[in-house]
N, C-alpha and C positions, 0 to 999 in steps of 0.2 A: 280217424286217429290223427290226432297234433303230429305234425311234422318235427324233429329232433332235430336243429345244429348240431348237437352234441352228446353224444350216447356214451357211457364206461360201462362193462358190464366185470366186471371184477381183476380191475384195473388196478397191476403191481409193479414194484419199483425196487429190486433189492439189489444193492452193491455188496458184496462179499456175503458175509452176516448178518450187515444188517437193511433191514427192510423199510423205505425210506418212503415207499406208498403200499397199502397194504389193504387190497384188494377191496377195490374203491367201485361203487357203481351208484350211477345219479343218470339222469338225462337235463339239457337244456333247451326247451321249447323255438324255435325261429324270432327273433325279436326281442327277446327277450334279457336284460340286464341280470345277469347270474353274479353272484359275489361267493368267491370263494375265500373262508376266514378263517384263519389261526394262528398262533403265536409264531413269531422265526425261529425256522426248522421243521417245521411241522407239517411239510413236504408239499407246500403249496406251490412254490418255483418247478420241483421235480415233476409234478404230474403237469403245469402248464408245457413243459418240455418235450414231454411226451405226446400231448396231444396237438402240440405243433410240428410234429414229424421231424424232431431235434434227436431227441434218446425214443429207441425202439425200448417197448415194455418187456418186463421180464417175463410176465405171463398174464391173460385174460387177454379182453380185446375191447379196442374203442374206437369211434367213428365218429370224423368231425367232416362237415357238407358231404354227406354220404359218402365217404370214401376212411377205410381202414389205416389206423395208427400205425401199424406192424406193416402192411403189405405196399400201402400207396403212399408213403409223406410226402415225395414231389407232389402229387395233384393237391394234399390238403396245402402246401404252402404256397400252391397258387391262387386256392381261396381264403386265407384268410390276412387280419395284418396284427404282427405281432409286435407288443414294444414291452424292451426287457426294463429292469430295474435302473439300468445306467444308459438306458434313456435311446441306444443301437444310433447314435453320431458318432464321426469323425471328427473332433473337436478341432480338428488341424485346417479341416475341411469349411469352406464360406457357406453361410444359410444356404444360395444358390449351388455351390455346387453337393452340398450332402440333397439338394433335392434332386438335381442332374442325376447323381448316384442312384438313389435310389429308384427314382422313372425308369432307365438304362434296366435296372435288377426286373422291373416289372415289365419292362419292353412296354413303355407307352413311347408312343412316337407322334410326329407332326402336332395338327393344332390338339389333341387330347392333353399331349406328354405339357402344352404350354398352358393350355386351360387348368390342368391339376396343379401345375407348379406355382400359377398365381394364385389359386385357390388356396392353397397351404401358406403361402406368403400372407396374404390377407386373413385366413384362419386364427393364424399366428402375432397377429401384429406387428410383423419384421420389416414392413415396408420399406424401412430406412434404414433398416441393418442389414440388407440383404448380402452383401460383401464382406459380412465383415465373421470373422471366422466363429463358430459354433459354441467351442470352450471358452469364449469372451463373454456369452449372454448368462443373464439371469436363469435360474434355475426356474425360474417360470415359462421363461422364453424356451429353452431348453425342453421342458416339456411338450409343449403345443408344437414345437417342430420336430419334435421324435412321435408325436401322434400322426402330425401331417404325414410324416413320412411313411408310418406303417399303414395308412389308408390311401394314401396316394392315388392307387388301382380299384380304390371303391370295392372294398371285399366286403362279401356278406358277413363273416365273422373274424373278429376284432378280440386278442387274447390281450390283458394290459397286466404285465407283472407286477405289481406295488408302483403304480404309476404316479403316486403323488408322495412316496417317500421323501422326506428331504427338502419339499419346497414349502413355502407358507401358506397359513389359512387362504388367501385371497386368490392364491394360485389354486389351492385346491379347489376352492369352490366353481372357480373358471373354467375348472377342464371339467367339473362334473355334468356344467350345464353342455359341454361341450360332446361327454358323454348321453347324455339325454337327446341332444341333438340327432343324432346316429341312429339313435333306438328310436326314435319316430320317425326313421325311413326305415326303416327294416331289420337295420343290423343287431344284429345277435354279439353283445359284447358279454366275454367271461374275466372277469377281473379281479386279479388277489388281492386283500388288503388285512394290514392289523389294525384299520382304524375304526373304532365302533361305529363312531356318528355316520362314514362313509357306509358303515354297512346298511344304515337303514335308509340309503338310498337305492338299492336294489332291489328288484322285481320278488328276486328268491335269493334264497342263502343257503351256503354249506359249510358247516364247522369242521373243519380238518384240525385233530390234533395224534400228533404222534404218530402220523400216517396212515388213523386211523378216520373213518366219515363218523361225525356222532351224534348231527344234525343234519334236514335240507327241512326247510321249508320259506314263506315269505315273513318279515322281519314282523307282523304283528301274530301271525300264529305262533312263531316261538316265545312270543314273551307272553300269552294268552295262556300258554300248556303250563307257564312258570308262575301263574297269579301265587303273589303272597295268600298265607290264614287272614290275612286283614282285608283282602280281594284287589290290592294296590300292585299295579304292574312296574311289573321290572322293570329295568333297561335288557338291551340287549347283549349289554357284558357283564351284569349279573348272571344272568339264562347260560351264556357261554364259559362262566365263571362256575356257576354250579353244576353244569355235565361236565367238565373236565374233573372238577371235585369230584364228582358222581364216580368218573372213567379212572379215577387214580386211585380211589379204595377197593377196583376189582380185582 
C-alpha cells in the first residue's frame, strides 16, 4: 500500500452555524504535488489550518507524517513547513535575522543552523540584501524568503497557502520551478491556489467549493471526464466551472 503524507477521513470545520469545511476526505501520496482549488472562502485556508495543527477539527479525523490533527499537532509542526498567505515575515525584521528567527524556532544550531541560512540566502537571491529589512523587498523576494523560511529544517511536508497571490507572472513561475525542486527530493507539497494555469501544474487536484470536496483527481483526467459533444477538451476552469454549476442547481 502507497504510503499517505496526508490522510482526512471526514474532515470538518464549523464555527457557530456555519460549516466552513464540511466533511472533507482525500489522501496525499509521499512526494507528491497535491493542489487544493477553489474560489476565496471556499475553505481552502481553514482546512490548511487544521491540518497544520493551528485549529483543532470540529469533528472526523486527519493525519499528516503519521501523527493525528486533533491529538498530536506539536509533532505535525515539527514535521512539516508551513507558509501562510502574508508570506509568516517580520517585515521589521533583516533577511538575516527573520532567518536567525526562524532556525532558533527549528532549533537548528552550529554548522547545520549556518549551512541552511546560506542555503535560503542563495535560494532566494538576497545575497546583497541580506541586511536589509524584509518589508523593503519585492514581493518576489518576499516570497522565496517566506519559502526559505518554512523549509529551513528540511521537512518532509510543505503546506503553501496561496503562495503566489499578489506577485507577478515571473515570480510565479520562479517559485513553481522552485516547488518542483522539492518534489524531486521527496517532499510532499499541499498547496492552495485560485489560479487555474497553477493548477495544472500539479500531480493531483481537489476542487473545494463551499466547504464542500467536489473533485480530486490529476489535471488531465478531469478535463477527460468533461470532453465536449464536439470531443474538444476543456480547460480546467471550464471542468471546475461546470461542477460548481452542476453543485448550485442541487
Amino acid at each position: 500500500m502507497e504510503a499517505h503524507a496526508v490522510s482526512l477521513d471526514n474532515l470538518t470545520q464549523r464555527f457557530d452555524s456555519f460549516t466552513a469545511v464540511d466533511a472533507i476526505s482525500l489522501s496525499v501520496p509521499k512526494g507528491q504535488i497535491f493542489g487544493f482549488v477553489g474560489p476565496n472562502g471556499a475553505g481552502k485556508s481553514t482546512t490548511i489550518r487544521m491540518l497544520c495543527g493551528i485549529l483543532p477539527p470540529t469533528s472526523g479525523e486527519g493525519h499528516v507524517a503519521g501523527f493525528s490533527i486533533a491529538d498530536q499537532p506539536e509533532r505535525i509542526k515539527e514535521n512539516i513547513g508551513y507558509m501562510s498567505q502574508r508570506f509568516s515575515l517580520y517585515e521589521d525584521l533583516t533577511v538575516e535575522e527573520n532567518i536567525a528567527f526562524y532556525a532558533g524556532v527549528y532549533r537548528l544550531g552550529g554548522d547545520k543552523r549556518r549551512e541552511r541560512s546560506e542555503w535560503v540566502i542563495a535560494m532566494a537571491g538576497l545575497a546583497e540584501r541580506r541586511n536589509s529589512p524584509a518589508g523593503e523587498l519585492s514581493g518576489g523576494w518576499r516570497q522565496r524568503l517566506a519559502l526559505g523560511c518554512a523549509i529551513l529544517h528540511e521537512p518532509p511536508i510543505v503546506f503553501l497557502d496561496e503562495p503566489t497571490s499578489g506577485v507577478d507572472p515571473l515570480s510565479r513561475r520562479k517559485f513553481w520551478e522552485l516547488i518542483y525542486s522539492m518534489a524531486d527530493k521527496g517532499v510532499t507539497v499541499f498547496v492552495t491556489t485560485h489560479y487555474m494555469d497553477e493548477a495544472e501544474y500539479c500531480d493531483r487536484l481537489a476542487l473545494i467549493y463551499r466547504g464542500e470536496l467536489v473533485a480530486v483527481g490529476r489535471p488531465q483526467e478531469l478535463k477527460q471526464g468533461r470532453m465536449t459533444p464536439g470531443g474538444q477538451m476543456p480547460t480546467l476552469e471550464d471542468v471546475f466551472i461546470g461542477l460548481i454549476e452542476e453543485r448550485d442547481k442541487e
